[in-house]
Every structure is written in structure tokens, then in C-alpha cells.
C-alpha positions as CSV (number, residue, x, y, z in Angstrom):
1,X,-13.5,-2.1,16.7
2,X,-14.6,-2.9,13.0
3,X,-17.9,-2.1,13.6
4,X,-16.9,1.3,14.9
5,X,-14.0,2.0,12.4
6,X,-15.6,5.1,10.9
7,X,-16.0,6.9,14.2
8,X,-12.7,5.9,15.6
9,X,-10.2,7.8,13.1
10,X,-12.4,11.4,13.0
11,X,-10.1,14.2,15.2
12,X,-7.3,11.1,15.5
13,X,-3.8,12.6,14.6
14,X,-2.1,10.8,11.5
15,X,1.4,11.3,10.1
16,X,2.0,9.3,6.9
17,X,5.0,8.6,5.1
18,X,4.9,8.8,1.1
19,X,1.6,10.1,0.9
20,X,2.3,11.3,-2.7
21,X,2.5,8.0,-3.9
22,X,-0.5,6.2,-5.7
23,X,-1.4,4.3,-2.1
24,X,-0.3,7.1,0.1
25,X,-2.7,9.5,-1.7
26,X,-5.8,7.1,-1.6
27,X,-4.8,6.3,2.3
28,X,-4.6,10.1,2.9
29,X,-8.5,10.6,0.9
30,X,-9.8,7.5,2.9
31,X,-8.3,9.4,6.3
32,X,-9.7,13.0,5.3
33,X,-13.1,11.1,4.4
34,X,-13.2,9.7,8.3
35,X,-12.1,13.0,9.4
36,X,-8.6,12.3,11.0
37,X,-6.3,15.4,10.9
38,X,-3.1,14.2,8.6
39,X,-0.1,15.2,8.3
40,X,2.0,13.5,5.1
41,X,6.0,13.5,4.5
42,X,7.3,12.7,1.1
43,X,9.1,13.7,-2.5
44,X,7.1,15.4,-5.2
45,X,4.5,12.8,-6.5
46,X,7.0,10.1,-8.4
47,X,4.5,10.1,-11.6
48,X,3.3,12.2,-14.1
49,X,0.2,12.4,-14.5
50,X,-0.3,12.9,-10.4
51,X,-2.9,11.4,-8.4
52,X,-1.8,13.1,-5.3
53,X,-1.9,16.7,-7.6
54,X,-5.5,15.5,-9.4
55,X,-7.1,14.7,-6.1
56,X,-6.6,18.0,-4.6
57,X,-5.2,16.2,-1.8
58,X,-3.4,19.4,-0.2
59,X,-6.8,20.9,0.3
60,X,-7.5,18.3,3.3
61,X,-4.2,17.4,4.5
62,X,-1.0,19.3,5.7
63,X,1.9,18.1,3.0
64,X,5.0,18.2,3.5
65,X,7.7,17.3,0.4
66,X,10.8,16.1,1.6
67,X,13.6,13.0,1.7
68,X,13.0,10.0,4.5
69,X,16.5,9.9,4.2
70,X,16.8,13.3,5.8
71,X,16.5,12.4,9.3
72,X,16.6,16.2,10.7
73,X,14.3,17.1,8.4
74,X,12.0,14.2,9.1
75,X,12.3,15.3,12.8
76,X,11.2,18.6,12.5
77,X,8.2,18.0,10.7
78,X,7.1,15.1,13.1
79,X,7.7,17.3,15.9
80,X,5.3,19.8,15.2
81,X,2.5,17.4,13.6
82,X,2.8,15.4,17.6
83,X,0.9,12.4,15.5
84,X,-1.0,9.4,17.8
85,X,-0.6,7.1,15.1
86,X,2.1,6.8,12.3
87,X,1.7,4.8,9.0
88,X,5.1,4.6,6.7
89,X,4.2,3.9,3.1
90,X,7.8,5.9,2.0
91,X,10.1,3.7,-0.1
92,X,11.4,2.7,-3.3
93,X,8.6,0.5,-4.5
94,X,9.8,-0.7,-7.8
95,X,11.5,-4.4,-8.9
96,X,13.1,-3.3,-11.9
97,X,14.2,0.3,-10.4
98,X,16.0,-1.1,-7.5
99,X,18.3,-3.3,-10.0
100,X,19.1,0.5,-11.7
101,X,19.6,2.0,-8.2
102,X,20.3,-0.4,-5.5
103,X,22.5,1.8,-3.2
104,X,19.5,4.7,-3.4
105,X,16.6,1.7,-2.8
106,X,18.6,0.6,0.0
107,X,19.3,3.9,1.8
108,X,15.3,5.1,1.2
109,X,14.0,1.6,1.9
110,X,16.2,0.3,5.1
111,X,17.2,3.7,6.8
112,X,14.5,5.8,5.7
113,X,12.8,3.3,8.3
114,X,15.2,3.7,10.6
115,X,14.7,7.5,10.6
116,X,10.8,7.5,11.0
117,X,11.4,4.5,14.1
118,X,13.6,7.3,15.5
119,X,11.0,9.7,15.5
120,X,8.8,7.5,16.6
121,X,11.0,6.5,19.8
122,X,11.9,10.0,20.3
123,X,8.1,11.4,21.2
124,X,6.0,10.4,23.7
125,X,2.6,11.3,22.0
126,X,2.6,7.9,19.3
127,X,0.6,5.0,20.2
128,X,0.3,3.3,16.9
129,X,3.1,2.6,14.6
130,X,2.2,0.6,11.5
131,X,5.3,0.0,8.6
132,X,4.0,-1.0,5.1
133,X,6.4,-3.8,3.3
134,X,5.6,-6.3,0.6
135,X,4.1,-9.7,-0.4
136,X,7.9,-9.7,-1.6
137,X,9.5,-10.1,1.5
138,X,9.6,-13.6,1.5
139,X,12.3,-16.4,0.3
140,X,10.2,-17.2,-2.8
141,X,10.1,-20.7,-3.5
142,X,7.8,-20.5,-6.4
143,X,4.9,-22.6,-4.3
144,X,0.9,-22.9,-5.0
145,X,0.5,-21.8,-1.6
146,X,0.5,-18.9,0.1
147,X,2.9,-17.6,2.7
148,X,2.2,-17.4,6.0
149,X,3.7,-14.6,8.3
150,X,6.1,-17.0,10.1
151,X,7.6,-17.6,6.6
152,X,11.5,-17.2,6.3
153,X,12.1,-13.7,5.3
154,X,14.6,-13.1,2.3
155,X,13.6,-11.1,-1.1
156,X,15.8,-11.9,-3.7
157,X,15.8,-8.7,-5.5
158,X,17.1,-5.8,-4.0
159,X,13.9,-4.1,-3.6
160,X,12.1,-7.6,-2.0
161,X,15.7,-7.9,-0.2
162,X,15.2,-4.4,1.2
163,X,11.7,-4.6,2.2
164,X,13.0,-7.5,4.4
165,X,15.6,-5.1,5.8
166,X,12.8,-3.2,6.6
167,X,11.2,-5.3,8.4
168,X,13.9,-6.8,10.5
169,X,14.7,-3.2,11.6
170,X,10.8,-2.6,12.8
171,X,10.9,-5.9,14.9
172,X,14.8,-4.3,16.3
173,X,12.9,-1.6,17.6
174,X,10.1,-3.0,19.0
175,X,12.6,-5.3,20.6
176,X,15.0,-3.1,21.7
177,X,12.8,0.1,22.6
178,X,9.4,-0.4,22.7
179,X,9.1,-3.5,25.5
180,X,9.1,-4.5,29.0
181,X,9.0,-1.3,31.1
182,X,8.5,0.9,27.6
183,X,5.8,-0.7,25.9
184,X,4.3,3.2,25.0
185,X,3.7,2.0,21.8
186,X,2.3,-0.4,20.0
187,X,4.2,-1.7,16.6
188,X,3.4,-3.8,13.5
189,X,4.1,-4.6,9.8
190,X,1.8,-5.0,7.5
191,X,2.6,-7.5,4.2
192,X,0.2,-6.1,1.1
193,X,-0.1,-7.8,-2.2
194,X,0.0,-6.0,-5.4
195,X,-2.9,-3.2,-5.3
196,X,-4.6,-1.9,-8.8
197,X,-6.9,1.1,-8.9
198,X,-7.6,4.4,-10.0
199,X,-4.9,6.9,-10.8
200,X,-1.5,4.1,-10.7
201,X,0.7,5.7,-13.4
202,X,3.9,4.2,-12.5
203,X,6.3,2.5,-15.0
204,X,6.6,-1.3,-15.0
205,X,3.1,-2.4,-13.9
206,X,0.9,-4.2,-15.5
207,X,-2.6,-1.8,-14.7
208,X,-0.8,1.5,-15.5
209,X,0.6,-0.4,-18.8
210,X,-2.9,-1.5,-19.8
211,X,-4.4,2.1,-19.1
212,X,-2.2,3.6,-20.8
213,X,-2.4,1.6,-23.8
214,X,-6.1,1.9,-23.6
215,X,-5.7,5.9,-23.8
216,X,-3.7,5.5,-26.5
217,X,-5.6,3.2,-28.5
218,X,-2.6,0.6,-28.9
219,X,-2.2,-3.2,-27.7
220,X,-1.5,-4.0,-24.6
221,X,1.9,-5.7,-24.1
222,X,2.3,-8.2,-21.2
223,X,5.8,-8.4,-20.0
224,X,5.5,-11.8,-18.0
225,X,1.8,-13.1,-19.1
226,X,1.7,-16.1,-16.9
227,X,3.2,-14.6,-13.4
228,X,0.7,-15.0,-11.0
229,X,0.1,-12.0,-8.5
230,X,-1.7,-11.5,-5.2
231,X,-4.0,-8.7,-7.0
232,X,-6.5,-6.6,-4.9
233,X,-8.1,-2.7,-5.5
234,X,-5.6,-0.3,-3.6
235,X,-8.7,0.1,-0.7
236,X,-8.3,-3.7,0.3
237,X,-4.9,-2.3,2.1
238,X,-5.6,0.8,2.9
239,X,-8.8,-0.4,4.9
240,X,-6.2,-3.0,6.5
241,X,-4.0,-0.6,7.5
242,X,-6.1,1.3,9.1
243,X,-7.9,-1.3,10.9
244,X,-4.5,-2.7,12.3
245,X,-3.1,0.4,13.6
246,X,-7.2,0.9,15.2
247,X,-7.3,-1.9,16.8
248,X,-3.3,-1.8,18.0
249,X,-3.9,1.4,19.3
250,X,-6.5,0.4,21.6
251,X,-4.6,-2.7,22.6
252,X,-1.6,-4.0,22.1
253,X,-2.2,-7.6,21.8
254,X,-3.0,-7.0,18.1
255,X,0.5,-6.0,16.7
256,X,2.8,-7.7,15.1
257,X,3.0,-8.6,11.6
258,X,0.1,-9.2,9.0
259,X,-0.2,-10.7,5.6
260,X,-3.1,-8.5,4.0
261,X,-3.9,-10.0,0.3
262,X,-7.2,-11.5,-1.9
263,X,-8.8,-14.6,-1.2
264,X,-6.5,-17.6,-3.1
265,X,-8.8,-17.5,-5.9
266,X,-8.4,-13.8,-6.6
267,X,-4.7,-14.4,-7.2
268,X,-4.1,-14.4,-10.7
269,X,-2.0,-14.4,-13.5
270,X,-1.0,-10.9,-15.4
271,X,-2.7,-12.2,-18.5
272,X,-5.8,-13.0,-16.6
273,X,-5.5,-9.5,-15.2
274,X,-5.1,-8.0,-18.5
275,X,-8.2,-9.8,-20.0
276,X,-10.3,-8.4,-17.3
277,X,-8.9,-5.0,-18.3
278,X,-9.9,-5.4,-21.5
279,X,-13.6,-6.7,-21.3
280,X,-14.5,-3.9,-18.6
281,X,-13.0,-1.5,-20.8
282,X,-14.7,-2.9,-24.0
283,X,-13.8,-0.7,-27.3
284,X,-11.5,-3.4,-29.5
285,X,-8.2,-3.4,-27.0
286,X,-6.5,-6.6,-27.7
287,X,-3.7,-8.2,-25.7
288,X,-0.2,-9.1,-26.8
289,X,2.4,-11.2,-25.0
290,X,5.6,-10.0,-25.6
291,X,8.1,-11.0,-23.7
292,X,11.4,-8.4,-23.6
293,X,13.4,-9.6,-21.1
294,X,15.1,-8.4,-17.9
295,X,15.8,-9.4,-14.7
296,X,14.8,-12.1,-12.5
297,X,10.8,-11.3,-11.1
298,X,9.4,-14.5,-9.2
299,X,6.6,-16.2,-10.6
300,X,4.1,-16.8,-8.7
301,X,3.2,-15.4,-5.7
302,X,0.8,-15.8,-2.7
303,X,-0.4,-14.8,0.7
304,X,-2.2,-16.4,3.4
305,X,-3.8,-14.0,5.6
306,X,-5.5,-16.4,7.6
307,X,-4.0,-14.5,10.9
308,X,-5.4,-11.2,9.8
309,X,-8.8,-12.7,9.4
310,X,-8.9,-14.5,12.9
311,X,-7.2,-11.8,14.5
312,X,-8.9,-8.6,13.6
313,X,-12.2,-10.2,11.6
314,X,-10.7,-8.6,8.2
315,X,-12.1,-10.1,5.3
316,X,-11.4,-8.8,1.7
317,X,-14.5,-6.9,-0.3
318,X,-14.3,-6.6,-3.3
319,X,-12.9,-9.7,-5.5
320,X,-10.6,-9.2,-8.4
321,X,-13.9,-8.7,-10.5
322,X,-14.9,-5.8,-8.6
323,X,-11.8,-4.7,-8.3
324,X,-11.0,-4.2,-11.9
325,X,-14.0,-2.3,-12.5
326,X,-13.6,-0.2,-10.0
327,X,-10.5,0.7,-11.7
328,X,-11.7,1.4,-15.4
329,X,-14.7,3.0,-13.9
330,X,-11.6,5.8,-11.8
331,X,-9.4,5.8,-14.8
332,X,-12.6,6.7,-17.8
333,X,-13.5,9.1,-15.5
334,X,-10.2,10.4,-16.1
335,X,-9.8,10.3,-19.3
336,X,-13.2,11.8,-20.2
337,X,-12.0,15.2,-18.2
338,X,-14.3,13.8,-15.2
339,X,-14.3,14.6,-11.6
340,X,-11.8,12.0,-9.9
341,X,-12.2,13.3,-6.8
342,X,-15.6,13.0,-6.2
343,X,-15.4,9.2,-7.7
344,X,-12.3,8.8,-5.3
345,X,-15.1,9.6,-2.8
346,X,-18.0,8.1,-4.5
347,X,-15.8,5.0,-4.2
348,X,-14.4,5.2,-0.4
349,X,-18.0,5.5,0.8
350,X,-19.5,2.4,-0.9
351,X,-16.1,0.5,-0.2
352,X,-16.2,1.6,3.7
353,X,-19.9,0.8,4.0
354,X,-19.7,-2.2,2.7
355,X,-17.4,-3.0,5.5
356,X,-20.2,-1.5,8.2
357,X,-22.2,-3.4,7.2
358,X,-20.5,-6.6,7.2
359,X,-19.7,-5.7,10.6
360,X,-23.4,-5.3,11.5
């Protein structure tokens, strides 16, 4: 299948969750670049400045703005969109947020997956169901190593804690609708690290943070300097994902659940990440560790993904090198009033073809 994963998504029927979002919209330019026909359900784009608005997205895709948590609403869309394969990015993705607004993290993160399964259970034209979580799912017990999928789950904040909701819900519902005489479709979860790339404005990340001090021509101020990160460039993922819900849809032995992160030495510490930034951006920035306090983030963090590699033949592309670069290269585009879209696609195509022709 990885050898034909440009063909296999042109005409294919797609409904994704949260496509307004920073992932969601790359996800949604990746599927319009392959030629899939997408549908996307979400809230207005959570940031300001917009990738989802800059990218022109809602030329190629049919939006649709609205609340997961609105499960009639959710229903009606899906009904007349009659997707083959669903991808669920929707949810409450900050650490810091959830602490502010537990109850609203909870309800978007844990039932808002709920409602999409029930869509899912409730039409007969899905055959590929594929729920995005978190490195962050996992007890955390601060170890050199990297998790493996049959790791305990248990996040200890309330987003990490919800995203492990999240996923004991999927594997409910595979369990209890989607086996033995009912096996219609094929489920799986899919375990990302923490993406960087081109157009992430969000608040409380260390990327947007640098960007934006870069724009403004002020220090960058790391939060938690020696915190080390599964890092990888937002298409890493978003190739993942689409590869897993591929291959599942063509045969079910492939689902199930799937660590997707950088090779170990990739994994790095927001400092490291930081200096990067700042030598591929070039122009004086300097760096400043600052702690200001808050509450509890883990400290180091990492994924083994050994089962995605054996199982599906995934590899990561571009290391955390590449990666940055690819990201100043989006974001002073950007700021110099340049075409993001076209480098959005500039950048799918050499990403994707480097994967064809690691296939070949």
C-alpha cells in the first residue's frame, strides 16, 4: 500500500474532525493534494492569525463549523457527507487550557468521541475509522525510553487524562460494536508526538512562541528549557494517519493502536528546539530561559514506534533538522506577505515523494 499511497486517497470520501485546527488544515491540504473529496467538522479556526483562513482551505474542501459536542448536529452533517473513511483530530489540545477548563476539555475530548463513534456505528458506508490522541496518554514515569503502545494508559493532566478517555472509549466501541459478526469497520488510534510547522499560532508552544518573537524582533523565552519532546514537522503524522487508515481500510489486520513519533535521537529538549529556531532563522534572535511557573508538564517524553515501522513499513522523513527548516522556510514566507499556499504545496509534494520513493 505505501508504494501506492498517492493513488489510493484520489475520489476516496473523507470526513475529518477539527480540520480548522493547525493539523486538521495541513491534513485537509495533504487530502485535496491526493484528490480525496473532504468533508471537515469543526469550531471557527481556534487562532488568530488562521492557517485554515490563509490557506484557502474552503476552496477544496466542504467545511462545516460546528461543536463535536453537538451530537445532532454532528449527525446531520455526517449523514449527508456518507464518508468511507473518518479521521477525528477534534479536541481540546492544550496542557495548560485544560487546567483553566477541565469540565469543557472533558466534554469536547471524551464525548465529543463518543458522538463521532456514534456516527460512525450508525452508517453503513465507513470502512476506516482512525482517532488521533497524544504521546500524552501514557502514565509518565519520567523514563529515557520510549513508550510502547502496550504501555499503561493514564495522563496526569486533564488533557493527557482525557486523551486516555478517549482512547478507552475507541477500543469500547470496537469491542462492543464493531466485532465478531459486525466487523464493517475497521478501527484504530493513532499516538502523535508534538508536531512543529508552518502556520501553529497557538498559545503555550514552544514553535509559535519562538515565531512570534522572531516577528517581533524580541528574545525568545523558554518556559521549561530542558523538557524533552518527541518533536516532528506536522506532515510526519499526517502522512501516518493517512497511511494507517489506507492500509486498515483494505484490511483489517492493521488496526489497532500506533505510536507515530521521530527517531530517539530526534527527541529533544525545548532549548535544543529553540536553538535550532534560531540558527535557521539567523538575524540576532537570542534565547532566554525564563522560567514562570505553572502547573505540573512531564519532563521528558518519548515514543517507540517500533510497531508502526514493522507493521505498515512507516519510517519518519525528515529529522528534527529538516523539520525546523521547513518550518522557518513556511513561516518567512509568511511574514514577507508570501504565498503560503503554494509553499503548503510546494512542501506536501517533496514531503510525499520522498516517501514514493522510499517505497520504490
Amino acid at each position: 500500500m505505501q508504494d501506492k499511497i498517492l493513488d489510493f486517497y484520489k475520489d476516496k470520501r473523507v470526513f475529518i474532525t477539527g480540520h480548522t485546527g493547525f493539523k486538521g488544515s495541513w491534513l485537509c491540504k495533504t487530502l485535496s493534494y491526493l484528490g480525496a473529496e473532504v468533508t471537515g467538522y469543526a469550531l471557527q479556526p481556534p487562532t488568530q492569525p488562521a492557517l485554515f483562513e490563509m490557506s484557502g482551505l474552503e476552496k477544496d474542501i466542504n467545511s462545516n463549523i460546528g461543536d463535536i459536542r453537538k451530537l445532532e448536529q454532528l449527525k446531520t452533517v455526517f449523514k449527508e457527507a456518507q464518508p468511507d473513511i473518518v479521521i477525528h483530530l477534534a479536541a481540546q489540545p492544550i496542557v495548560r487550557e485544560s487546567y483553566k477548563n477541565p469540565v469543557y476539555t472533558y466534554e469536547t475530548n471524551v464525548m465529543g468521541t463518543v458522538n463521532i463513534l456514534e456516527c460512525v456505528r450508525s452508517k453503513t458506508c465507513v470502512k476506516s475509522f482512525l482517532n488521533v490522541t497524544t504521546d500524552k496518554v501514557y502514565l509518565n514515569k519520567e523514563w529515557e525510553w520510549g513508550y510502547r503502545e502496550n504501555e499503561e494508559l493514564n495522563g496526569y493532566d486533564p488533557y493527557s487524562n482525557s486523551k486516555s478517555c478517549s482512547e478507552l472509549v475507541t477500543h469500547c466501541y470496537r469491542n462492543s460494536f464493531f466485532s465478531g459478526d459486525n466487523e464493517s469497520v475497521s478501527i484504530s488510534t493513532a499516538r502523535a508526538g508534538n508536531v512543529i510547522g508552518g502556520g501553529d499560532f497557538a498559545k503555550d508552544r514552544i514553535i509559535p512562541d519562538c515565531v512570534r518573537a522572531a516577528v517581533e524582533g524580541r528574545n525568545i523565552f523558554i518556559r521549561n528549557p530542558y523538557s524533552t519532546r518527541p518533536y516532528q514537522h506536522v506532515l510526519e503524522p499526517v502522512y501516518a494517519y493517512l497511511l494507517i487508515a489506507a492500509m486498515q481500510y483494505t484490511d483489517k489486520k492493521f488496526s489497532g493502536c500506533y505510536n507515530v513519533g521521530p527517531e530517539m535521537q530526534d527527541c529533544v529538549c525545548t532549548k535544543t528546539l529553540a536553538d535550532l529556531f534560531i540558527k535557521h532563522w539567523g538575524g540576532g534572535l537570542k534565547r532566554v530561559n525564563e522560567y514562570s511557573g505553572g502547573p505540573h508538564e512531564a519532563g521528558c517524553l518519548k515514543l517507540d514506534c517500533s510497531k508502526l515501522k514493522a507493521n505498515l513499513g512507516w519510517a519518519p522523513r525528515w529529522n528534527i533538522e529538516k523539520a525546523v527548516e521547513k518550518t522557518v522556510e513556511w513561516t518567512k514566507c509568511w511574514a514577507s506577505g508570501g504565498d503560503v499556499r503554494a509553499c503548503m504545496d510546494i512542501q506536501i509534494e517533496e514531503f510525499l515523494c520522498s516517501q514514493q520513493e522510499r517505497a520504490e
